[in-house]
mmCIF file as Biopython writes it, N, C-alpha, C and O atoms, coordinates in Angstrom:
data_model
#
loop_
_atom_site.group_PDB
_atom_site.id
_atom_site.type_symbol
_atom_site.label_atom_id
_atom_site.label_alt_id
_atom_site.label_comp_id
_atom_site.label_asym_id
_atom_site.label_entity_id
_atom_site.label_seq_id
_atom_site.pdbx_PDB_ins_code
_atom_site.Cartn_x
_atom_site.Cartn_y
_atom_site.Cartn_z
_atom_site.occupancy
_atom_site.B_iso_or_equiv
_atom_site.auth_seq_id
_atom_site.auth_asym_id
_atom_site.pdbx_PDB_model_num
ATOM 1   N N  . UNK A ? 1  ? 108.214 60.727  75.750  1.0 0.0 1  A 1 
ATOM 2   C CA . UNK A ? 1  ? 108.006 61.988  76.443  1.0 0.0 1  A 1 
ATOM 3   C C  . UNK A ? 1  ? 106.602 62.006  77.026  1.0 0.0 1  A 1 
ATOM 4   O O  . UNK A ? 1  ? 105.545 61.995  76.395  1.0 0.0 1  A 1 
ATOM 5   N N  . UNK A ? 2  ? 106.752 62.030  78.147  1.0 0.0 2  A 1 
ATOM 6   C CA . UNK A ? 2  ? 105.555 62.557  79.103  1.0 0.0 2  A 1 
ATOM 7   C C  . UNK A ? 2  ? 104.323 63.943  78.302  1.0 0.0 2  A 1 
ATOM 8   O O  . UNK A ? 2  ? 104.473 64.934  77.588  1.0 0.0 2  A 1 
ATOM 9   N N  . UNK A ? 3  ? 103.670 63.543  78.672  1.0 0.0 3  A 1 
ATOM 10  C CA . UNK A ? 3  ? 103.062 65.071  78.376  1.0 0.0 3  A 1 
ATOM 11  C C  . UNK A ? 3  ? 101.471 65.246  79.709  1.0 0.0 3  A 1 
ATOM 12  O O  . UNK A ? 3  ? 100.706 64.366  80.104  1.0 0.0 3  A 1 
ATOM 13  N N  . UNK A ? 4  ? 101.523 66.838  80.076  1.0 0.0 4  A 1 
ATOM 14  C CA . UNK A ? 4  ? 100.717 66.549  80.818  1.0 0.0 4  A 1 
ATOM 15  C C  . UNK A ? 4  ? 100.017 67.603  80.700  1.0 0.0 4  A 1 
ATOM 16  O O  . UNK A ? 4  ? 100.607 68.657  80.465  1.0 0.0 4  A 1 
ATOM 17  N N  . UNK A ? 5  ? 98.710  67.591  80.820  1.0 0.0 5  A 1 
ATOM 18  C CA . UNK A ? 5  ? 97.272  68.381  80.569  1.0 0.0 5  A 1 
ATOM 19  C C  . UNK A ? 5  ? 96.615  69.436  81.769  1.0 0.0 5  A 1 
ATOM 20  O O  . UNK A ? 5  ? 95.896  68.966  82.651  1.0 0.0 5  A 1 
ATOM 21  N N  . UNK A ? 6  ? 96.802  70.295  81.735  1.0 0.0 6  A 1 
ATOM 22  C CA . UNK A ? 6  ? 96.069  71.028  82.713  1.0 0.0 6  A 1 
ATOM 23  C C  . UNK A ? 6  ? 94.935  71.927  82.109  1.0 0.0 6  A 1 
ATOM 24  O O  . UNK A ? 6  ? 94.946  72.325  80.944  1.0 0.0 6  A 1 
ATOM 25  N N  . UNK A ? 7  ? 93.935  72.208  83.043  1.0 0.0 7  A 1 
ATOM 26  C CA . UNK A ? 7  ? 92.825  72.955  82.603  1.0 0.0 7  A 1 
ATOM 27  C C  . UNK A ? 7  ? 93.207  74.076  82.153  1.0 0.0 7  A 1 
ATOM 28  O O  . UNK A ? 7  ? 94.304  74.461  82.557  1.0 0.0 7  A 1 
ATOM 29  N N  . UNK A ? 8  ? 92.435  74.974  81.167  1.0 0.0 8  A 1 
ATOM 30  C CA . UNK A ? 8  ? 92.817  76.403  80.482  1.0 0.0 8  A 1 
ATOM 31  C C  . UNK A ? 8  ? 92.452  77.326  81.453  1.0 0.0 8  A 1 
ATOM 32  O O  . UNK A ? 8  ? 92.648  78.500  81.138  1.0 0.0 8  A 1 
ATOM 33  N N  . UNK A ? 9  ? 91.934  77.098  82.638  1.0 0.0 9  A 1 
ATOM 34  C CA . UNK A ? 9  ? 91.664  78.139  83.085  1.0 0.0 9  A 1 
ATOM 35  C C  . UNK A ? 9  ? 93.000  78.582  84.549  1.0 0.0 9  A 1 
ATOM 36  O O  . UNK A ? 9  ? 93.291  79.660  85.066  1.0 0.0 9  A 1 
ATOM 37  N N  . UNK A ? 10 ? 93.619  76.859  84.836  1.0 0.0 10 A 1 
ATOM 38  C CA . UNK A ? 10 ? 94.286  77.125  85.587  1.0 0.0 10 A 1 
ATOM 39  C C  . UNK A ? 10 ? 95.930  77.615  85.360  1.0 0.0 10 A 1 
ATOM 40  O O  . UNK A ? 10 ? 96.725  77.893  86.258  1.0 0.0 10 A 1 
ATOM 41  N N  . UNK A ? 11 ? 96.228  77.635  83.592  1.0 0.0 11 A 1 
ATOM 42  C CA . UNK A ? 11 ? 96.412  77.539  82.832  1.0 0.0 11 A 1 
ATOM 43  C C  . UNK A ? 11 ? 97.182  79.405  83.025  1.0 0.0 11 A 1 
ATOM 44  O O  . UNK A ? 11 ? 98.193  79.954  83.465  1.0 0.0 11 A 1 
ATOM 45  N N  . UNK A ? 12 ? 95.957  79.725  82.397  1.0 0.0 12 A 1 
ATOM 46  C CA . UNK A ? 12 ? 95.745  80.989  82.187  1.0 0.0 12 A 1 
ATOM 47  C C  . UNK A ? 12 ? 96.345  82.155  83.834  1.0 0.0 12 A 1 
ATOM 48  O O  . UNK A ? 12 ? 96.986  83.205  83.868  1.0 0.0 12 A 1 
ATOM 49  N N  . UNK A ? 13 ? 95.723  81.271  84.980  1.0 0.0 13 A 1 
ATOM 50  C CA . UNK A ? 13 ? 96.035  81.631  86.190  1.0 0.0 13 A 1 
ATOM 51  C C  . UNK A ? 13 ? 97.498  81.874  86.217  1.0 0.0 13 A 1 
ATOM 52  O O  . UNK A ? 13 ? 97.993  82.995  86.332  1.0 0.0 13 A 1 
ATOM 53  N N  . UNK A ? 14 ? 98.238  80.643  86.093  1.0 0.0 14 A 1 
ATOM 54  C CA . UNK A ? 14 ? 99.552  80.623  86.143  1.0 0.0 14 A 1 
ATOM 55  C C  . UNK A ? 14 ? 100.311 81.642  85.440  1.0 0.0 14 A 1 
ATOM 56  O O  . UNK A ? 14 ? 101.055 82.342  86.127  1.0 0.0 14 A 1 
ATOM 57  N N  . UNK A ? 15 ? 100.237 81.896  83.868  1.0 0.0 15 A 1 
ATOM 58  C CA . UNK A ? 15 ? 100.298 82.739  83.088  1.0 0.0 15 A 1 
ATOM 59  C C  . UNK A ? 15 ? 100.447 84.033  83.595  1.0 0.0 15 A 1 
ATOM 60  O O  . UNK A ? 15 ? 101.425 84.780  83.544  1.0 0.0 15 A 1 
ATOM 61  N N  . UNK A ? 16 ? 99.005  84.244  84.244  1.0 0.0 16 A 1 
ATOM 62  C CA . UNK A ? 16 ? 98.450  85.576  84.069  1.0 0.0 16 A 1 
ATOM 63  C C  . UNK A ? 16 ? 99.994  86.041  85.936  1.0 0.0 16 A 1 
ATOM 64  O O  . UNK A ? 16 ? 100.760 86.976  86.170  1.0 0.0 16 A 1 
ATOM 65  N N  . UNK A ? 17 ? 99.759  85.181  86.423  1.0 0.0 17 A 1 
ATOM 66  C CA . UNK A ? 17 ? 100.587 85.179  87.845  1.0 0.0 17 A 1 
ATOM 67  C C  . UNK A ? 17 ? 101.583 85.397  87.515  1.0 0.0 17 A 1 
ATOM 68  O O  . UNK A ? 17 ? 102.070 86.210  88.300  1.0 0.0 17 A 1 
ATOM 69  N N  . UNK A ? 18 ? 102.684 84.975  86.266  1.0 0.0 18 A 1 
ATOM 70  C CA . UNK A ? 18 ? 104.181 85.105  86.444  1.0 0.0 18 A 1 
ATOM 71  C C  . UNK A ? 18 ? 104.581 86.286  85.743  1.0 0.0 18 A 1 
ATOM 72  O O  . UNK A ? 18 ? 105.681 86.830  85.839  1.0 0.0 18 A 1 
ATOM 73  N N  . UNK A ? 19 ? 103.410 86.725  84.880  1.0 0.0 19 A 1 
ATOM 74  C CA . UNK A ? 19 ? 103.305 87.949  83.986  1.0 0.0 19 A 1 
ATOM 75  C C  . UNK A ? 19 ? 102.976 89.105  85.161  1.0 0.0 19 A 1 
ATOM 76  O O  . UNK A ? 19 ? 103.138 90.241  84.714  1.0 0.0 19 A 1 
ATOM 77  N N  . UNK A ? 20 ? 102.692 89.078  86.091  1.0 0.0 20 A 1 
ATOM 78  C CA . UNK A ? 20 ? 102.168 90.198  87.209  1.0 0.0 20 A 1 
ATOM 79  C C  . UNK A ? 20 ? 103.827 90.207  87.973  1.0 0.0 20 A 1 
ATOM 80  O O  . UNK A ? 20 ? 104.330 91.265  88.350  1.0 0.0 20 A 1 
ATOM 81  N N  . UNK A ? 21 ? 104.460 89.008  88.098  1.0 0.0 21 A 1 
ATOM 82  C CA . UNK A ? 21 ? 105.747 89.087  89.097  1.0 0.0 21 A 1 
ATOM 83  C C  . UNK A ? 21 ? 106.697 89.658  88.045  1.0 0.0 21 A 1 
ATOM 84  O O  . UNK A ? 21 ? 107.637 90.288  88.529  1.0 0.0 21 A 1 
ATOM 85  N N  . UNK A ? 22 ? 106.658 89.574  86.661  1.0 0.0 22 A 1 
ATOM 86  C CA . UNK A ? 22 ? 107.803 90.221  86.060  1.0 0.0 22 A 1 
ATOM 87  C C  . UNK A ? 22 ? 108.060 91.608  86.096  1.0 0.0 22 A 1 
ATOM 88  O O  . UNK A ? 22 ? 108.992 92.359  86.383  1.0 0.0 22 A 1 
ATOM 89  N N  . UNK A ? 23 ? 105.993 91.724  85.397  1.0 0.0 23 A 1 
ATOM 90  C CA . UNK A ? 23 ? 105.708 93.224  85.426  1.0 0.0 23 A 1 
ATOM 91  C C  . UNK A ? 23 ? 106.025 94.084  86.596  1.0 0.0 23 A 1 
ATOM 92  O O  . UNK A ? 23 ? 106.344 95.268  86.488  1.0 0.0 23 A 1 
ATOM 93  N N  . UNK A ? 24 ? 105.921 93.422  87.752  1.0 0.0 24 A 1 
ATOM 94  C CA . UNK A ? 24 ? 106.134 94.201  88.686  1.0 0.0 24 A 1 
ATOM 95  C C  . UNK A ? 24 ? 107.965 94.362  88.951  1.0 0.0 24 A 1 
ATOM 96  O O  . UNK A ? 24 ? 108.466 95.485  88.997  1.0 0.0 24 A 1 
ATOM 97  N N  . UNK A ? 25 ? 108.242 93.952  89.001  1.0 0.0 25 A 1 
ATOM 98  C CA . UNK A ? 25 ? 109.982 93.777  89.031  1.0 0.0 25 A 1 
ATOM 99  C C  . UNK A ? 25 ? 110.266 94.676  88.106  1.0 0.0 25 A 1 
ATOM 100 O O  . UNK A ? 25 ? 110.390 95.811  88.566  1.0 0.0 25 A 1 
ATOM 101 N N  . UNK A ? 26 ? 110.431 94.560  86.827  1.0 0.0 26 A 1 
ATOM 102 C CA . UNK A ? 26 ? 110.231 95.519  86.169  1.0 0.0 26 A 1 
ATOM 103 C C  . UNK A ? 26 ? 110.058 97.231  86.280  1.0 0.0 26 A 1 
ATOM 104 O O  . UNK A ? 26 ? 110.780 98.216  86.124  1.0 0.0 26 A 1 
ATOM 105 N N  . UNK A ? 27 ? 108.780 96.969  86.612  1.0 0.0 27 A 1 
ATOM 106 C CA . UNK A ? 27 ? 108.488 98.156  86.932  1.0 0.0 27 A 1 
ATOM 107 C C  . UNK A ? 27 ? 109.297 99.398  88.333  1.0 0.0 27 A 1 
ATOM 108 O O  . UNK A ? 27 ? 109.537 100.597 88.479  1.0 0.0 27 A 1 
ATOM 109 N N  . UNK A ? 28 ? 109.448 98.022  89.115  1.0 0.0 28 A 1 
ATOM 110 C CA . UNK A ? 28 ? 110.542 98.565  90.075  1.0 0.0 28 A 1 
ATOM 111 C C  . UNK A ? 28 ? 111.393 99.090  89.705  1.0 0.0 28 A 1 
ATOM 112 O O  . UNK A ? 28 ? 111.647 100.229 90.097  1.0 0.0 28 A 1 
ATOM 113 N N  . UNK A ? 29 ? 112.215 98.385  88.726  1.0 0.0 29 A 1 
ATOM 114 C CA . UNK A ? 29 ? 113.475 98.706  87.877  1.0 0.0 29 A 1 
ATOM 115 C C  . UNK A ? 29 ? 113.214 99.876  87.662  1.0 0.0 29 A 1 
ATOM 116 O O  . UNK A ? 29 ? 113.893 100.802 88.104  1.0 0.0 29 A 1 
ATOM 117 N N  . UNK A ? 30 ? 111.994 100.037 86.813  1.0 0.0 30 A 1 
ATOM 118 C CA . UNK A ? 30 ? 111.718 101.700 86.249  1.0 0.0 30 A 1 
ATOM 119 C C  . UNK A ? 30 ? 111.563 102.672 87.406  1.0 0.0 30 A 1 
ATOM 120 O O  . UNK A ? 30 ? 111.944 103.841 87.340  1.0 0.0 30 A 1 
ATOM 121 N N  . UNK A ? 31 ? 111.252 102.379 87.979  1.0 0.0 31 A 1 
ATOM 122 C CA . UNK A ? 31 ? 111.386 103.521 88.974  1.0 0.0 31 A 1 
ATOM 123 C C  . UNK A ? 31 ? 112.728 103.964 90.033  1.0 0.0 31 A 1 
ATOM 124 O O  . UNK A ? 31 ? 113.112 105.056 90.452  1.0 0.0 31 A 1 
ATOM 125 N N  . UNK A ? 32 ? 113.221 102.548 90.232  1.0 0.0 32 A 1 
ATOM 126 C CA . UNK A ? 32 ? 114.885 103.217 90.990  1.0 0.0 32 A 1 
ATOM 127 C C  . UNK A ? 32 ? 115.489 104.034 89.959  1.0 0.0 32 A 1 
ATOM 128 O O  . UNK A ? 32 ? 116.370 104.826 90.294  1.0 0.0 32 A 1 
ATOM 129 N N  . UNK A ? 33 ? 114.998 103.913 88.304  1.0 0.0 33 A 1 
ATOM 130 C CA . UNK A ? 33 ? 115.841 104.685 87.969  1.0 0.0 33 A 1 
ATOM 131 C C  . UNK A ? 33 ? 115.457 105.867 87.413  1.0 0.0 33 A 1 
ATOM 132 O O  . UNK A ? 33 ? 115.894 106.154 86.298  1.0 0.0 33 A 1 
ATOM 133 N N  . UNK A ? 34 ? 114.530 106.790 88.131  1.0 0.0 34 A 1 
ATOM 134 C CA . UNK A ? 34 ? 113.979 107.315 87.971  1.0 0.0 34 A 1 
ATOM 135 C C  . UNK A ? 34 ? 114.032 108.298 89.223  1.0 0.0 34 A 1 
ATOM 136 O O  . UNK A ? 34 ? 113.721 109.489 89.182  1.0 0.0 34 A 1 
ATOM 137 N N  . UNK A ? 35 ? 114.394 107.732 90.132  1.0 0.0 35 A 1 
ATOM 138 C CA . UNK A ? 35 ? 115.018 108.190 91.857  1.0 0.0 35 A 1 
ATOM 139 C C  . UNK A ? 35 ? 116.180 109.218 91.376  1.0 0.0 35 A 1 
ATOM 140 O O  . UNK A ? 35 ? 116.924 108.878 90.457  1.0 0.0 35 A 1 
ATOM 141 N N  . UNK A ? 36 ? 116.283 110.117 91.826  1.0 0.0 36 A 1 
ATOM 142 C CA . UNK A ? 36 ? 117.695 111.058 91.502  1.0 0.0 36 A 1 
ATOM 143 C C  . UNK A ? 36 ? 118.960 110.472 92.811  1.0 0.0 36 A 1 
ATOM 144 O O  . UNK A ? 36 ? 118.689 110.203 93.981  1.0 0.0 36 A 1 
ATOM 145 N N  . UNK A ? 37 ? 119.859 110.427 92.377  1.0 0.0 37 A 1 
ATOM 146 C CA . UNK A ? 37 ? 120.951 110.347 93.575  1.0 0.0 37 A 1 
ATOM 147 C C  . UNK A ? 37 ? 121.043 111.431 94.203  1.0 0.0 37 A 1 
ATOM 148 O O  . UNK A ? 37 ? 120.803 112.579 93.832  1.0 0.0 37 A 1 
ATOM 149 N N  . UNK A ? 38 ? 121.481 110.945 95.388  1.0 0.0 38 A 1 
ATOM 150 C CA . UNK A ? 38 ? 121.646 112.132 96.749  1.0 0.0 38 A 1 
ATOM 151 C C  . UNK A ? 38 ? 122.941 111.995 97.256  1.0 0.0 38 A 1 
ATOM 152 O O  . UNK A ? 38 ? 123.221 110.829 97.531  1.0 0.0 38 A 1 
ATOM 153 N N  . UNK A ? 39 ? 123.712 112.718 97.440  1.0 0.0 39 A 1 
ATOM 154 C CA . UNK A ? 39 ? 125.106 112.457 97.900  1.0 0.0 39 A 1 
ATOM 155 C C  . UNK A ? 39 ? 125.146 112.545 99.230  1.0 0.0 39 A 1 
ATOM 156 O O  . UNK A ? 39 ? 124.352 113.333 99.743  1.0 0.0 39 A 1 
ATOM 157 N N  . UNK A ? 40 ? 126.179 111.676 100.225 1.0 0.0 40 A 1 
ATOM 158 C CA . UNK A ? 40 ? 126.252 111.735 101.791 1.0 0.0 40 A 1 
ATOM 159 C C  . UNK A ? 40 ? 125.542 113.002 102.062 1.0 0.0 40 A 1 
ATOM 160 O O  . UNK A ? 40 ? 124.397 113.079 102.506 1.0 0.0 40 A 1 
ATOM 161 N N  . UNK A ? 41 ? 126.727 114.512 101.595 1.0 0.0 41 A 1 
ATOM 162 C CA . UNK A ? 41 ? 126.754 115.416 102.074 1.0 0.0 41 A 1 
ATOM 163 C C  . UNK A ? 41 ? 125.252 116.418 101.379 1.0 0.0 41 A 1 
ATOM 164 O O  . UNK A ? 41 ? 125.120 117.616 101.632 1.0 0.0 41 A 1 
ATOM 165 N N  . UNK A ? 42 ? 124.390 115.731 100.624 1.0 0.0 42 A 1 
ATOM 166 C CA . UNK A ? 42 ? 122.986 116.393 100.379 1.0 0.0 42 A 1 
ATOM 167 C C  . UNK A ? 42 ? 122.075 115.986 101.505 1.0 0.0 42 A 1 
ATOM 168 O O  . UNK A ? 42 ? 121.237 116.747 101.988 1.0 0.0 42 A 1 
ATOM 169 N N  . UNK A ? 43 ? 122.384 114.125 102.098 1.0 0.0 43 A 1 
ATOM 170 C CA . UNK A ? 43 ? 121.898 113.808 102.696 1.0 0.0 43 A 1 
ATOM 171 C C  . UNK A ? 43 ? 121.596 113.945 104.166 1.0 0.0 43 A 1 
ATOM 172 O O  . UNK A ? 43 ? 120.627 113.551 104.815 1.0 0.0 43 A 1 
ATOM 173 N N  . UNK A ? 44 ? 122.772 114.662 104.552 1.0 0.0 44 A 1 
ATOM 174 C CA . UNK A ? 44 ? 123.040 115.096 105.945 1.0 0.0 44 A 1 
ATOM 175 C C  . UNK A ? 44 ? 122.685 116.169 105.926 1.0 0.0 44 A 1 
ATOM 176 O O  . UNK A ? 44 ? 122.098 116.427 106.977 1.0 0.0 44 A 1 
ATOM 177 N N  . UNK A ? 45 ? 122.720 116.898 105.331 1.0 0.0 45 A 1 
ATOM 178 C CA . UNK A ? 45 ? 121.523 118.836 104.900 1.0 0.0 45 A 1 
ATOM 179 C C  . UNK A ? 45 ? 120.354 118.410 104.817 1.0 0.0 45 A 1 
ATOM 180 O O  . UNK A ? 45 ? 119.482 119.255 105.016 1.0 0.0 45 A 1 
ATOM 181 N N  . UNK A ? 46 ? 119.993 117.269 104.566 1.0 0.0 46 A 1 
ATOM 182 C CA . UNK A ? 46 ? 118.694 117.008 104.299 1.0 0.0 46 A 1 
ATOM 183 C C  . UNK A ? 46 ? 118.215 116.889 105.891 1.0 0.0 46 A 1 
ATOM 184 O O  . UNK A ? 46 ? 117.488 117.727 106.425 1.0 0.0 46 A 1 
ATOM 185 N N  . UNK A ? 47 ? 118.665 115.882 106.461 1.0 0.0 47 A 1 
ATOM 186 C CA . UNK A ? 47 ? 118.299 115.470 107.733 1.0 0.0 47 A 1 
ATOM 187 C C  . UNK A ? 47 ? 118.563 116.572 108.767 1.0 0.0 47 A 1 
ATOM 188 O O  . UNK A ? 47 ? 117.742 116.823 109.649 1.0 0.0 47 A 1 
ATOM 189 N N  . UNK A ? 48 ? 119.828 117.280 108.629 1.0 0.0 48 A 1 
ATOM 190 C CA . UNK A ? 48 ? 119.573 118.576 109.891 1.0 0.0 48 A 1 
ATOM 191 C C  . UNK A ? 48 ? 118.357 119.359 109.253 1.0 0.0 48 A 1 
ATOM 192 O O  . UNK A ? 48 ? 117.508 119.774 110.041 1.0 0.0 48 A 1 
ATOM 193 N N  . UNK A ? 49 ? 118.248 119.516 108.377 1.0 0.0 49 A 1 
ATOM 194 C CA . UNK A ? 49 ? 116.973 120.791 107.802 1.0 0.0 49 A 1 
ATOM 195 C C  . UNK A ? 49 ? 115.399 120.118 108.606 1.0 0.0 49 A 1 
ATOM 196 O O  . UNK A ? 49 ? 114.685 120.655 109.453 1.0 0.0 49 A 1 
ATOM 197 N N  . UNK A ? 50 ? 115.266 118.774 107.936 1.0 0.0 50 A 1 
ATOM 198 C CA . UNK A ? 50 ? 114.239 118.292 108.519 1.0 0.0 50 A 1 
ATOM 199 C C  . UNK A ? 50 ? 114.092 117.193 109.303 1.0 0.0 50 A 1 
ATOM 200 O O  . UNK A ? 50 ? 112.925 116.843 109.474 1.0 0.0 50 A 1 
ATOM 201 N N  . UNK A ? 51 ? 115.220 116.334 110.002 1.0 0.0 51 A 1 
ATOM 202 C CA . UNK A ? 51 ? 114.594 115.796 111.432 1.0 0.0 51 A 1 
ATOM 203 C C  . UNK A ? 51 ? 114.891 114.669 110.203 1.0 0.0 51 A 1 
ATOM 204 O O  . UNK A ? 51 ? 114.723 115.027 109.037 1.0 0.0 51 A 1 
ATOM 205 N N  . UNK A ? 52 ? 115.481 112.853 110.609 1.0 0.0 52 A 1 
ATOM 206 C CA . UNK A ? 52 ? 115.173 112.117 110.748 1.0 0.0 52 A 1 
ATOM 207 C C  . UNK A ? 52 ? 114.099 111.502 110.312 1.0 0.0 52 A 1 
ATOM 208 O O  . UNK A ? 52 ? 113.007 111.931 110.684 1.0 0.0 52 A 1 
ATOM 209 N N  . UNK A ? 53 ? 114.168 110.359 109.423 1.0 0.0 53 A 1 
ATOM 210 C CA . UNK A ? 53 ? 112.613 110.080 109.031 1.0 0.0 53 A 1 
ATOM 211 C C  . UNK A ? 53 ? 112.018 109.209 110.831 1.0 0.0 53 A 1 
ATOM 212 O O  . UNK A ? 53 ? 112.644 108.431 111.551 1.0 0.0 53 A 1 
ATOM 213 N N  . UNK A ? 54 ? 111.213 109.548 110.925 1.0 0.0 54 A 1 
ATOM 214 C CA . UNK A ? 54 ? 110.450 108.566 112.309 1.0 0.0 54 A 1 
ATOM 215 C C  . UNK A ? 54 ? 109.676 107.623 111.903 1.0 0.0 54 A 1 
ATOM 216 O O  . UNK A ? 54 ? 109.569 106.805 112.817 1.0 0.0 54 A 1 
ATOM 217 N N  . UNK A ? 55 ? 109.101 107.329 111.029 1.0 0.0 55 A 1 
ATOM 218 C CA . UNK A ? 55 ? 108.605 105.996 110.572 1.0 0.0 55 A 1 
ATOM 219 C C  . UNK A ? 55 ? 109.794 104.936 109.982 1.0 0.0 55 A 1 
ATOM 220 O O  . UNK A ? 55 ? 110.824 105.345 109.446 1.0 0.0 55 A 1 
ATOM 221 N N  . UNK A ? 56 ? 109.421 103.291 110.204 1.0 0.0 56 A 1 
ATOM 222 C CA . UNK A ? 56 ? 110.414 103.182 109.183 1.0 0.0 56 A 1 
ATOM 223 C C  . UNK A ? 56 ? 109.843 102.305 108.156 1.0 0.0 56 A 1 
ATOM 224 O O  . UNK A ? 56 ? 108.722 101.812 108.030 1.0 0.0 56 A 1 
ATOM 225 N N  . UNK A ? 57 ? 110.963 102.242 107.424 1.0 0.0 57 A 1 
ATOM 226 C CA . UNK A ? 57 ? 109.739 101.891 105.666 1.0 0.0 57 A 1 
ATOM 227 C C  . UNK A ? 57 ? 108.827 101.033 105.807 1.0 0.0 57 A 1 
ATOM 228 O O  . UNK A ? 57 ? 109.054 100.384 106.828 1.0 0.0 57 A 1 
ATOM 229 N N  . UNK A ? 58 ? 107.827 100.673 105.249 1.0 0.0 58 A 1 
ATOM 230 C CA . UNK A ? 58 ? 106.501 99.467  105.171 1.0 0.0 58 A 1 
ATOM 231 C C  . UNK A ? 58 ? 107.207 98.211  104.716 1.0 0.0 58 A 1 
ATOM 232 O O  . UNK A ? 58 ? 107.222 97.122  105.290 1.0 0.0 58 A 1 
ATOM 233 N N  . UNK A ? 59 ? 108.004 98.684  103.164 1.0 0.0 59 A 1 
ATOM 234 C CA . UNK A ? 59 ? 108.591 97.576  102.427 1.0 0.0 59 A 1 
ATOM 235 C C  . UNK A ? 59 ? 109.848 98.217  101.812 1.0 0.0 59 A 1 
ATOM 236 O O  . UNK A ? 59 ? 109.860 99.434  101.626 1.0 0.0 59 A 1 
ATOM 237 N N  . UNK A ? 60 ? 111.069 97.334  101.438 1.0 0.0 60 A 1 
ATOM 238 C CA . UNK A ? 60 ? 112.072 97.769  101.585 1.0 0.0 60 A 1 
ATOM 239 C C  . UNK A ? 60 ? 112.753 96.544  100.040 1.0 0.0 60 A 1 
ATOM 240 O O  . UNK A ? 60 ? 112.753 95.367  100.398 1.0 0.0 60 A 1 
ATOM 241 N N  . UNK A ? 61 ? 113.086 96.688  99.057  1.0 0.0 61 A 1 
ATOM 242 C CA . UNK A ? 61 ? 113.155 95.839  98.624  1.0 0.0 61 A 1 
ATOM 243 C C  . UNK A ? 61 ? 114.681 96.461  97.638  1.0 0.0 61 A 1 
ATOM 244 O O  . UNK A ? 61 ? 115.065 97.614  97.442  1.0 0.0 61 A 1 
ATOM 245 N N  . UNK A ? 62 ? 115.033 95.642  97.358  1.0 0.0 62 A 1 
ATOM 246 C CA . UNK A ? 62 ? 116.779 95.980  96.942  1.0 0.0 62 A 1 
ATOM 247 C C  . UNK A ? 62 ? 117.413 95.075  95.409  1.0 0.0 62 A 1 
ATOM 248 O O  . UNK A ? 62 ? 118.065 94.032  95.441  1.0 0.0 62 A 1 
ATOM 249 N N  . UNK A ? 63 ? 117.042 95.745  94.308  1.0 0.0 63 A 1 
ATOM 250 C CA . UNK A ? 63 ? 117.573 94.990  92.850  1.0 0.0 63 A 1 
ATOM 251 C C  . UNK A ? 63 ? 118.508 95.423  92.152  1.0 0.0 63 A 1 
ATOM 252 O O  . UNK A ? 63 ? 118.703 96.631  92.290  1.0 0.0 63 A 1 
ATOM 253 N N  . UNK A ? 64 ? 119.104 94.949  91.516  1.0 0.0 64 A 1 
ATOM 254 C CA . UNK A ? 64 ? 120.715 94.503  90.901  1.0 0.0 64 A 1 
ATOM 255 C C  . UNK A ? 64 ? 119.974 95.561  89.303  1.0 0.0 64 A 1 
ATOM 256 O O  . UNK A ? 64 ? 119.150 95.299  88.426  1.0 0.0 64 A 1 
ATOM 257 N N  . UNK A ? 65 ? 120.749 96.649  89.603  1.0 0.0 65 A 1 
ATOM 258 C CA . UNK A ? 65 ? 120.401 97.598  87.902  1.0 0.0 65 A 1 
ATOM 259 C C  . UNK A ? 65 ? 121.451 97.428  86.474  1.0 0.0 65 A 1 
ATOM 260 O O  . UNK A ? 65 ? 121.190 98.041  85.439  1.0 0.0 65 A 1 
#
């Protein structure tokens, strides 16, 4: 068996990097579910009351709950 050595600091980098992509995923999780549902027909009262959003999203990202 092979074995192979990397520095502790780059080490730690890696670590500290895949622990930030979970946390964040994660955290996404926590918050879609935390979103209340809106039904078609709340959603279409919503939009005659106030207009269409005119921006469109920055980031848009879509996970399996």
């Amino acid at each position: 068996m092979n074995t192979v050595t990397i520095p502790k600091k780059e080490l730690k980098a890696v670590v500290k990097e895949s622990v930030r992509e979970v946390f964040d995923q994660e955290l996404m999780k926590f918050r879609a579910l935390l979103l209340p549902d809106v039904s078609q027909k709340e959603q279409k009262d919503i939009e005659k009351r106030h207009g269409k959003p005119v921006c469109r999203p920055v980031k848009s990202v879509e996970i399996e709950i």
